[in-house]
CHARMM-style PDB file with segment names, atoms N, HN, CA, C and O in Angstrom:
ATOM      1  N   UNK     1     -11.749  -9.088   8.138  1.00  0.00      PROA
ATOM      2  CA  UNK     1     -12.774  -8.806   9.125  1.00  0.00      PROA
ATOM      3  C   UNK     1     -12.178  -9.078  10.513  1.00  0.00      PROA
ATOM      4  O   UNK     1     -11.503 -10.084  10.730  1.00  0.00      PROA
ATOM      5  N   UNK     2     -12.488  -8.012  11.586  1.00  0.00      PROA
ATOM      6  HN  UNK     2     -13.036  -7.195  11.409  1.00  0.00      PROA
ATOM      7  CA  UNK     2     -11.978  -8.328  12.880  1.00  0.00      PROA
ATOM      8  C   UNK     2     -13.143  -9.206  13.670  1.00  0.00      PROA
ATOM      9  O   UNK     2     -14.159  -9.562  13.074  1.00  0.00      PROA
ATOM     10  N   UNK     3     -12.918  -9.508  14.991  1.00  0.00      PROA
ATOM     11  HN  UNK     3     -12.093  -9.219  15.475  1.00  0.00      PROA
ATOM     12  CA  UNK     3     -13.901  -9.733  15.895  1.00  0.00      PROA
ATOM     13  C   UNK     3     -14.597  -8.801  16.222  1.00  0.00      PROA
ATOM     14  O   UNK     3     -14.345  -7.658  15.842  1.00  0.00      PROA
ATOM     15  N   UNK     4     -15.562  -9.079  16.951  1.00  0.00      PROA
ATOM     16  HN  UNK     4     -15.767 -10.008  17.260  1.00  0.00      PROA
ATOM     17  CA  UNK     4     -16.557  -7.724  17.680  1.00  0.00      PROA
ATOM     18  C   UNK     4     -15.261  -7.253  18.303  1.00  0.00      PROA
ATOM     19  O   UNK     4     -14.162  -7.805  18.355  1.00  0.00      PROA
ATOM     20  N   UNK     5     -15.755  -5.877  18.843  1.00  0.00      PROA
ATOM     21  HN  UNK     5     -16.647  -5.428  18.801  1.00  0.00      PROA
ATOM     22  CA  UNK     5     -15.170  -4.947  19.780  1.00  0.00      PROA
ATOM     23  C   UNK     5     -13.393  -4.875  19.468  1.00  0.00      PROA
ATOM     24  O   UNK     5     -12.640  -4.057  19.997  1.00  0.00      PROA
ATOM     25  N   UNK     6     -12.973  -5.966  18.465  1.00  0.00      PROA
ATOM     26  HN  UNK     6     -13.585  -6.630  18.036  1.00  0.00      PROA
ATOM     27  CA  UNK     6     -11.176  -5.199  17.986  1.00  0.00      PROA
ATOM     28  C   UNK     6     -11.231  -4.486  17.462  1.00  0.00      PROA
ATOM     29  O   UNK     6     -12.344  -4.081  17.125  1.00  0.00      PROA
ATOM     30  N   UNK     7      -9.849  -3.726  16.955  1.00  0.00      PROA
ATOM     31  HN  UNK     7      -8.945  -4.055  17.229  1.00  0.00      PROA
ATOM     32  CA  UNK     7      -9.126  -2.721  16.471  1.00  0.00      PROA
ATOM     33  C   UNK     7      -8.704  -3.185  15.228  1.00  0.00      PROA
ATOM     34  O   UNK     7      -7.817  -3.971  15.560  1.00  0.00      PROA
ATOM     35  N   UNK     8      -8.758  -3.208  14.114  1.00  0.00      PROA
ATOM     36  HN  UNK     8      -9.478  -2.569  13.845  1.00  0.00      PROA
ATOM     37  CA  UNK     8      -8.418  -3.124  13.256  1.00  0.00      PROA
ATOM     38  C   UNK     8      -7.196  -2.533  12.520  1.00  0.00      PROA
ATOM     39  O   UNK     8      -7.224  -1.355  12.163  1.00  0.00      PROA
ATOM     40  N   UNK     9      -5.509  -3.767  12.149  1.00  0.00      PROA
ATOM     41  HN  UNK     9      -5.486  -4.724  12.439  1.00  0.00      PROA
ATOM     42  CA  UNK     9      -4.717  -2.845  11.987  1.00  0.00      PROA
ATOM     43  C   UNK     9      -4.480  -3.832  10.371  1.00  0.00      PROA
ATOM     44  O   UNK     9      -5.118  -4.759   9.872  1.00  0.00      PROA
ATOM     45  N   UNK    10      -3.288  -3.094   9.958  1.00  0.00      PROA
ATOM     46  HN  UNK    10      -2.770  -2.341  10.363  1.00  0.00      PROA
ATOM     47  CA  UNK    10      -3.035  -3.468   8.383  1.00  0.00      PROA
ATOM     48  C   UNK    10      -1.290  -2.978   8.435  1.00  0.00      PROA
ATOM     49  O   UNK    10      -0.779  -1.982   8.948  1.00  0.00      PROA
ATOM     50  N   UNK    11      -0.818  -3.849   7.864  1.00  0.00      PROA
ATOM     51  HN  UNK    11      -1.232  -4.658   7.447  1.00  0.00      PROA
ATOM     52  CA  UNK    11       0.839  -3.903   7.377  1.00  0.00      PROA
ATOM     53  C   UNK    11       0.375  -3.451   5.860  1.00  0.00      PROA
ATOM     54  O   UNK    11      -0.745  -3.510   5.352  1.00  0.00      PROA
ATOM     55  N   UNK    12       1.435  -3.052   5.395  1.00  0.00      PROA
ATOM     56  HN  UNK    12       2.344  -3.004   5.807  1.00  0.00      PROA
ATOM     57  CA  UNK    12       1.780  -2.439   3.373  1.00  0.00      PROA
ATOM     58  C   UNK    12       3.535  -2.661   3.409  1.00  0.00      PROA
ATOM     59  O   UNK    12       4.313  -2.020   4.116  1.00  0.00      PROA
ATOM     60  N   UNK    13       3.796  -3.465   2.693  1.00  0.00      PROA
ATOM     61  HN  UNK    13       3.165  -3.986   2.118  1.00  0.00      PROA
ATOM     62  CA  UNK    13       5.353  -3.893   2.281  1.00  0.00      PROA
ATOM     63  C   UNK    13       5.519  -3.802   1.099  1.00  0.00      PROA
ATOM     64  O   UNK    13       4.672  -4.251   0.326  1.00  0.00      PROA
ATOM     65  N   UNK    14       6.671  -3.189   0.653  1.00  0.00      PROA
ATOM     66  HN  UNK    14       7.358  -2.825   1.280  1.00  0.00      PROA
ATOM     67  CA  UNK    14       7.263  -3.422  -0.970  1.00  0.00      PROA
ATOM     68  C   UNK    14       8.609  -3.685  -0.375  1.00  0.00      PROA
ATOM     69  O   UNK    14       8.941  -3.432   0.783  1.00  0.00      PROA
ATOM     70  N   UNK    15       9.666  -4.463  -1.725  1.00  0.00      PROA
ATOM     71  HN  UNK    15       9.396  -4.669  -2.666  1.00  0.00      PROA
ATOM     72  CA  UNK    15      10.901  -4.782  -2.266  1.00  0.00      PROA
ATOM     73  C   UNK    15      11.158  -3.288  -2.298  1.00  0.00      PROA
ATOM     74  O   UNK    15      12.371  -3.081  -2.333  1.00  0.00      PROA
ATOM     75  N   UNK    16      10.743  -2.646  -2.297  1.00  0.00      PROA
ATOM     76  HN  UNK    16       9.758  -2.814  -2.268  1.00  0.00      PROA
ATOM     77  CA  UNK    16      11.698  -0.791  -2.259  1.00  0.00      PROA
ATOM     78  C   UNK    16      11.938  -0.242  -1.497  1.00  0.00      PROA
ATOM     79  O   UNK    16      12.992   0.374  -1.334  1.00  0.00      PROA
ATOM     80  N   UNK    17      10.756  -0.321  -0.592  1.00  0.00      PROA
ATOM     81  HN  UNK    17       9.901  -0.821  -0.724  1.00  0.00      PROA
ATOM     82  CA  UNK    17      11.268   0.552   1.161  1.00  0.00      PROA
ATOM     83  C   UNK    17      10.327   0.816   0.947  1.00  0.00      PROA
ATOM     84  O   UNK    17      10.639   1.978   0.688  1.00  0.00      PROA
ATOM     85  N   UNK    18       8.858   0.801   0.726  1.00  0.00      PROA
ATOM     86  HN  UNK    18       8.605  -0.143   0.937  1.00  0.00      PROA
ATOM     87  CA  UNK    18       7.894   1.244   1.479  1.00  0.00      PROA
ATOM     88  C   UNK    18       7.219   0.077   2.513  1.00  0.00      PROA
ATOM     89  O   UNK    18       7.086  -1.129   2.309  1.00  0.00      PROA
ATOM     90  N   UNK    19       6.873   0.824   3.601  1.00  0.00      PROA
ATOM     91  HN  UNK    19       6.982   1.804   3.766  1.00  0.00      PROA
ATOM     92  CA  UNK    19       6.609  -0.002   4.611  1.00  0.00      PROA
ATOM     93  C   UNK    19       5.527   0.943   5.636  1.00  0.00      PROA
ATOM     94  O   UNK    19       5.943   1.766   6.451  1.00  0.00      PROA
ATOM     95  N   UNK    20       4.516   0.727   5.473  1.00  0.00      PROA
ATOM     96  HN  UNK    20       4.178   0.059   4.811  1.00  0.00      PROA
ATOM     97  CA  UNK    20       2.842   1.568   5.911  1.00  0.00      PROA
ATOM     98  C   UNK    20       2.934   0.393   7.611  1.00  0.00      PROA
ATOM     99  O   UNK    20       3.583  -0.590   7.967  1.00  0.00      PROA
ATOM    100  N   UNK    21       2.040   1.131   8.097  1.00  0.00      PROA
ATOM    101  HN  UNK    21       1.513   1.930   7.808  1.00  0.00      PROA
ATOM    102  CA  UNK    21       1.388   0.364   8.616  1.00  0.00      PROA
ATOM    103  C   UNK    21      -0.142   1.337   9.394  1.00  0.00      PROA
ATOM    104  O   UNK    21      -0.146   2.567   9.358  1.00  0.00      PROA
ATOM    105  N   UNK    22      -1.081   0.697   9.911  1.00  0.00      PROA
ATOM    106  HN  UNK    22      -1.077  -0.303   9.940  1.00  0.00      PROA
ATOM    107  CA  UNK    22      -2.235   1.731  10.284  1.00  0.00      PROA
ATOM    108  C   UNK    22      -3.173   0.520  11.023  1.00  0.00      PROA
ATOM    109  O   UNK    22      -3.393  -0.681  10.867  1.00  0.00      PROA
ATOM    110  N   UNK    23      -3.663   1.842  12.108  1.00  0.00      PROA
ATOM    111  HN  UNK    23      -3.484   2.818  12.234  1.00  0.00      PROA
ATOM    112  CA  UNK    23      -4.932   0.918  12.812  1.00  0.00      PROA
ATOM    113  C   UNK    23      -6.011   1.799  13.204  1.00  0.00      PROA
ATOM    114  O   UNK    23      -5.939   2.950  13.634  1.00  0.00      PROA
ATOM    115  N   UNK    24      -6.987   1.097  12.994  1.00  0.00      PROA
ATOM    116  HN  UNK    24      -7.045   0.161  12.645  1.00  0.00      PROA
ATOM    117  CA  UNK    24      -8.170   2.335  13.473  1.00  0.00      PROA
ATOM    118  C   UNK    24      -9.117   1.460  12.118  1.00  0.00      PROA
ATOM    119  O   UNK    24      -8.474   0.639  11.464  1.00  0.00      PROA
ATOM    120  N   UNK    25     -10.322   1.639  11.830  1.00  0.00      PROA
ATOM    121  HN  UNK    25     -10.844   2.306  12.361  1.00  0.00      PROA
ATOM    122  CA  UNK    25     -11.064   1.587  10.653  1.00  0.00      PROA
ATOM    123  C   UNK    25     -10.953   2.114   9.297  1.00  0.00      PROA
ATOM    124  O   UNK    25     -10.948   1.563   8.196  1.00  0.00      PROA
ATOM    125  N   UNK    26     -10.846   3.586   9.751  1.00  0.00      PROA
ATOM    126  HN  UNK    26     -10.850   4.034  10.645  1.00  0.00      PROA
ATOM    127  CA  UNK    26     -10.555   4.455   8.497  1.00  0.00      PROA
ATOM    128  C   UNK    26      -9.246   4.411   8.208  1.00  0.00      PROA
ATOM    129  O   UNK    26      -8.989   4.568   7.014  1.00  0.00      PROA
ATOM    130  N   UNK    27      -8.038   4.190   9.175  1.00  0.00      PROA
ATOM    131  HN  UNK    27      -8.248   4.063  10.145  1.00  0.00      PROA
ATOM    132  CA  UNK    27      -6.679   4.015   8.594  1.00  0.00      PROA
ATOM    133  C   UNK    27      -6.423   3.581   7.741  1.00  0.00      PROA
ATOM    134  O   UNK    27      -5.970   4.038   6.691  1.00  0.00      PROA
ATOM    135  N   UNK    28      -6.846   1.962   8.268  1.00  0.00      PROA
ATOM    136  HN  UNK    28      -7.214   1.591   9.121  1.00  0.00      PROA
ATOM    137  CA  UNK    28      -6.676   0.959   7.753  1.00  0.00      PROA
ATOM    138  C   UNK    28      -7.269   1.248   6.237  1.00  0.00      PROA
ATOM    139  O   UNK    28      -6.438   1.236   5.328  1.00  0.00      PROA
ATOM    140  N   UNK    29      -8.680   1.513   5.898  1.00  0.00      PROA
ATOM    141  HN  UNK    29      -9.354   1.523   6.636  1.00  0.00      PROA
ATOM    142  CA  UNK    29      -9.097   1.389   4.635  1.00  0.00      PROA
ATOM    143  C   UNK    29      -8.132   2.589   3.729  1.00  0.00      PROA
ATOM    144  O   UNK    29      -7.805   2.343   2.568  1.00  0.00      PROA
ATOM    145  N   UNK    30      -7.794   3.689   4.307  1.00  0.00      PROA
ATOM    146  HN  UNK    30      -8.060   3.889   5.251  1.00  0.00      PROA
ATOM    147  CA  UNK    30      -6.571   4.593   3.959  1.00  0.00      PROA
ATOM    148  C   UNK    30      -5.653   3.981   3.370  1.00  0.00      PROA
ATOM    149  O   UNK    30      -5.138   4.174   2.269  1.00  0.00      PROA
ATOM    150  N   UNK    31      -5.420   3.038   4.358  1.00  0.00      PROA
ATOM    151  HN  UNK    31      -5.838   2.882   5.253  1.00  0.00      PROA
ATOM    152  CA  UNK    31      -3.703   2.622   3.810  1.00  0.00      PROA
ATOM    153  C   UNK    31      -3.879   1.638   2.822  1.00  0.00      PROA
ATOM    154  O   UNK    31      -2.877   1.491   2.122  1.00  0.00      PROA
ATOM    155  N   UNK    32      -5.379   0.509   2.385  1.00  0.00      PROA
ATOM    156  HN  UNK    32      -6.193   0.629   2.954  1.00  0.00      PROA
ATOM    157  CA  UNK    32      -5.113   0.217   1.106  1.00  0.00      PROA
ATOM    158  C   UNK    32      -5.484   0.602   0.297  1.00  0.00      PROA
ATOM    159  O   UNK    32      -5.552  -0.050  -0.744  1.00  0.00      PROA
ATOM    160  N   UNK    33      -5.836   1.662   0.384  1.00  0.00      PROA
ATOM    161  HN  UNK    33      -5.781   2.192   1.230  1.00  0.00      PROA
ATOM    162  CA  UNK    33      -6.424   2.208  -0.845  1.00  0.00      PROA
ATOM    163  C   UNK    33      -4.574   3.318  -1.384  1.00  0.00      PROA
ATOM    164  O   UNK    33      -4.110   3.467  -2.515  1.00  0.00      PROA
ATOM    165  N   UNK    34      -3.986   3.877   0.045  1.00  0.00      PROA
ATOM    166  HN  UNK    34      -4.363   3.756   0.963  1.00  0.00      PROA
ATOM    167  CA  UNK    34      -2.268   3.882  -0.346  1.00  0.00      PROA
ATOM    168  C   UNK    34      -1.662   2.621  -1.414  1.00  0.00      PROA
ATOM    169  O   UNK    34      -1.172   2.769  -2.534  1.00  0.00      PROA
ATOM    170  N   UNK    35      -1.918   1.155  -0.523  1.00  0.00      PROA
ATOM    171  HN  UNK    35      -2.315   1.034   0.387  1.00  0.00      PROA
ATOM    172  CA  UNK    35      -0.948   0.409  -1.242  1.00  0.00      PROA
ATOM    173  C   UNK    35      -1.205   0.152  -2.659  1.00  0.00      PROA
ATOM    174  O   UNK    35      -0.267  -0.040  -3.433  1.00  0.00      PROA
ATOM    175  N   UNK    36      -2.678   0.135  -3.119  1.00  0.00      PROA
ATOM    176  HN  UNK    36      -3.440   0.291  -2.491  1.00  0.00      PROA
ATOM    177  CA  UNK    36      -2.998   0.205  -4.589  1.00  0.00      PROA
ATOM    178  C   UNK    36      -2.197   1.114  -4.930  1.00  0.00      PROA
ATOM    179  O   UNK    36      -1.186   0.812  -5.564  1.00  0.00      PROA
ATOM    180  N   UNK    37      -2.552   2.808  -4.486  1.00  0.00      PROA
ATOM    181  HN  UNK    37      -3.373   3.053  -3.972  1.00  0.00      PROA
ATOM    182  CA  UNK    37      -1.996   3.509  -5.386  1.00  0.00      PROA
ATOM    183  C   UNK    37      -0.090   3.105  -5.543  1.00  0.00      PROA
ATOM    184  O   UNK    37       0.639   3.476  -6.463  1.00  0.00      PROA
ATOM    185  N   UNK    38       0.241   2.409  -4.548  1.00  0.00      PROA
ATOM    186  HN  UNK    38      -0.351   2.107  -3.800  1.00  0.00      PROA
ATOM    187  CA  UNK    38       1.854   2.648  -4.770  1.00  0.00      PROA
ATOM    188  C   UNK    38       2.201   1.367  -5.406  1.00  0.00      PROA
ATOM    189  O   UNK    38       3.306   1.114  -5.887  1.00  0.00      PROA
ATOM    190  N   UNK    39       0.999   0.429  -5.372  1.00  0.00      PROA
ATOM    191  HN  UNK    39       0.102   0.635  -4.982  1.00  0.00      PROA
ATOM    192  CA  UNK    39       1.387  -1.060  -6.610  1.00  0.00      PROA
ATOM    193  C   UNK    39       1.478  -0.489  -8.163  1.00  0.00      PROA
ATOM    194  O   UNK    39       2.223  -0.878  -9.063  1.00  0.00      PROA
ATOM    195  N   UNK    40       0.332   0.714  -8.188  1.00  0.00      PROA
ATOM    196  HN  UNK    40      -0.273   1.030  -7.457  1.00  0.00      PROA
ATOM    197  CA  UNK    40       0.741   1.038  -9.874  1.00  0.00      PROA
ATOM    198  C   UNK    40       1.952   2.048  -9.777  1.00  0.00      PROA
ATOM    199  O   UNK    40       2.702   2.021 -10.753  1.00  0.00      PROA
ATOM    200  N   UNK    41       2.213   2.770  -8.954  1.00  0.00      PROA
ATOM    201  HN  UNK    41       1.604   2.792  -8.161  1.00  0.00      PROA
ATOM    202  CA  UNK    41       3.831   3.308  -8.913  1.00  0.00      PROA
ATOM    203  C   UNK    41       4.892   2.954  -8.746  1.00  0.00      PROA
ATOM    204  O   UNK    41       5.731   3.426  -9.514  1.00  0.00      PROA
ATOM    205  N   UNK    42       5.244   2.221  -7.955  1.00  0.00      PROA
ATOM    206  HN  UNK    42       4.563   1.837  -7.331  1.00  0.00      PROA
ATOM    207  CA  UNK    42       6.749   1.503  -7.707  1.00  0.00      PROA
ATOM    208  C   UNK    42       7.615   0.789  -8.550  1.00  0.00      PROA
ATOM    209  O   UNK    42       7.577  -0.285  -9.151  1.00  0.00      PROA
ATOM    210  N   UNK    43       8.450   1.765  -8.403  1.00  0.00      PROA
ATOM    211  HN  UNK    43       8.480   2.638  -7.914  1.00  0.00      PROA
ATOM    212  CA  UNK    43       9.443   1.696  -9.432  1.00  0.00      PROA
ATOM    213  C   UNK    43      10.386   0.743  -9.710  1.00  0.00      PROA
ATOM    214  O   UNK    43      11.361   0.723 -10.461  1.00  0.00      PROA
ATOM    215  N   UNK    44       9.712  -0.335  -8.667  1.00  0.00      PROA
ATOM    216  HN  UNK    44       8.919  -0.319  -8.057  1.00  0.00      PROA
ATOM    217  CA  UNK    44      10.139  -1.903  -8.989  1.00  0.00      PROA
ATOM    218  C   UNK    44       8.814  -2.615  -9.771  1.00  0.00      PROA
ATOM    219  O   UNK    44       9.075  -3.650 -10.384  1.00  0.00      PROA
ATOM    220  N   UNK    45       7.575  -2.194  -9.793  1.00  0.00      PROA
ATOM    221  HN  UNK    45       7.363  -1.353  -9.295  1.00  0.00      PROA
ATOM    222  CA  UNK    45       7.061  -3.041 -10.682  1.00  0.00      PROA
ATOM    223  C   UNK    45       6.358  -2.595 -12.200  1.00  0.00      PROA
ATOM    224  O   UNK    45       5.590  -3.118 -13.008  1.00  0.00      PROA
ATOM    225  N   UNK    46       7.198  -1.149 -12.055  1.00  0.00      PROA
ATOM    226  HN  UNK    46       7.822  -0.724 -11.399  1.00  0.00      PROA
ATOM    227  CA  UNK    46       6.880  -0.291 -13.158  1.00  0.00      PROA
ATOM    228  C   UNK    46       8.082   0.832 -13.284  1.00  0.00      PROA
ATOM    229  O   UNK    46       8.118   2.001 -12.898  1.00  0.00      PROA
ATOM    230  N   UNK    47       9.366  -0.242 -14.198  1.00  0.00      PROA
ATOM    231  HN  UNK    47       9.337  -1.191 -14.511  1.00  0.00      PROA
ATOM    232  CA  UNK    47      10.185   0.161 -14.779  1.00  0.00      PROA
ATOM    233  C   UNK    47      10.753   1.403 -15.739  1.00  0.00      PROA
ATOM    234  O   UNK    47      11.274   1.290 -16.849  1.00  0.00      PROA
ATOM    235  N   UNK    48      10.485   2.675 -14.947  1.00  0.00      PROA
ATOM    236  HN  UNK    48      10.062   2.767 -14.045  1.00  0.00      PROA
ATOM    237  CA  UNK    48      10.897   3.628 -16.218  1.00  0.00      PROA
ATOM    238  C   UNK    48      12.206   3.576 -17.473  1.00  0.00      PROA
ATOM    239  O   UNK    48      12.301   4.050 -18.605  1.00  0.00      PROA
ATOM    240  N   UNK    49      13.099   2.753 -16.609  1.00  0.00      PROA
ATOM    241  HN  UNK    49      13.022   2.369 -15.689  1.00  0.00      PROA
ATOM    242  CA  UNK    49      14.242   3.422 -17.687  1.00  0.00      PROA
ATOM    243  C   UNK    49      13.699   2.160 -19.037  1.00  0.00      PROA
ATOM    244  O   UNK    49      13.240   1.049 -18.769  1.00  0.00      PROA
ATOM    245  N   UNK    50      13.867   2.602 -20.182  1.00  0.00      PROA
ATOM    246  HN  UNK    50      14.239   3.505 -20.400  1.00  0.00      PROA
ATOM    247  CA  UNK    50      14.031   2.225 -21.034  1.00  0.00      PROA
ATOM    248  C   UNK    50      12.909   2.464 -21.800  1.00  0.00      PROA
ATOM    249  O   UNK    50      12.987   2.172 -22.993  1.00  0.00      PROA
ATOM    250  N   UNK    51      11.395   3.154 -21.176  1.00  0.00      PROA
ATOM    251  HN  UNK    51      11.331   3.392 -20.207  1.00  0.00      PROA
ATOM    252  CA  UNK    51      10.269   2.755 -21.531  1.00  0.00      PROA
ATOM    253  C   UNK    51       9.996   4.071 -22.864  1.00  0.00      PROA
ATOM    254  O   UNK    51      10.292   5.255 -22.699  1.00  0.00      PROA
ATOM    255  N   UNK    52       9.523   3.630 -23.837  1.00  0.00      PROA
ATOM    256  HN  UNK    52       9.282   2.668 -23.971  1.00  0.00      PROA
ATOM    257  CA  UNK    52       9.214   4.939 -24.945  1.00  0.00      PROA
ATOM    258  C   UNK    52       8.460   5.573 -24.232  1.00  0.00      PROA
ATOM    259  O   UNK    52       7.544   5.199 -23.500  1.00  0.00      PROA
ATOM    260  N   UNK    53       9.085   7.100 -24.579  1.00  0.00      PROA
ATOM    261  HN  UNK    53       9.829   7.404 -25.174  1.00  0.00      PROA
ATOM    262  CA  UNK    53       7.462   8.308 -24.575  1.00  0.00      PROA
ATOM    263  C   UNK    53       6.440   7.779 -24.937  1.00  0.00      PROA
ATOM    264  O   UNK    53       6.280   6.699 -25.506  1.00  0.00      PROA
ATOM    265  N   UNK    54       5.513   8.747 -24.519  1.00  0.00      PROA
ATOM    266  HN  UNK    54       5.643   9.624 -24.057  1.00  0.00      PROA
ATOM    267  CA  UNK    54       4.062   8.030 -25.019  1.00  0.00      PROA
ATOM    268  C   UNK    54       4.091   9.831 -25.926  1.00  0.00      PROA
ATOM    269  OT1 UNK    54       3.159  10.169 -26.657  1.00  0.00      PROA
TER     270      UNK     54
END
């Protein structure tokens, strides 16, 4: 939550190279609703090689 009358900004970091950042209201809720989606993708915390077909 900001104060009255601020701006609202948000950082997104991974160990891989992604690196977000956003300000505004709607950015911001943009960009975590980005970093969820790239916590279940990143291919540091969701290892393809080795994994069986499904």
């Amino acid at each position: 939550m900001t104060p009255r009358g601020a701006t609202p900004t948000a950082t997104s970091r991974c160990a891989c190279g992604w690196d977000r950042s956003a300000i505004g209201h709607r950015r911001v809720l943009d960009l975590i609703a980005a970093h969820a989606d790239h916590r279940s993708t990143c291919p540091l915390r969701n290892p393809q090689e080795g994994r069986a077909a499904a």
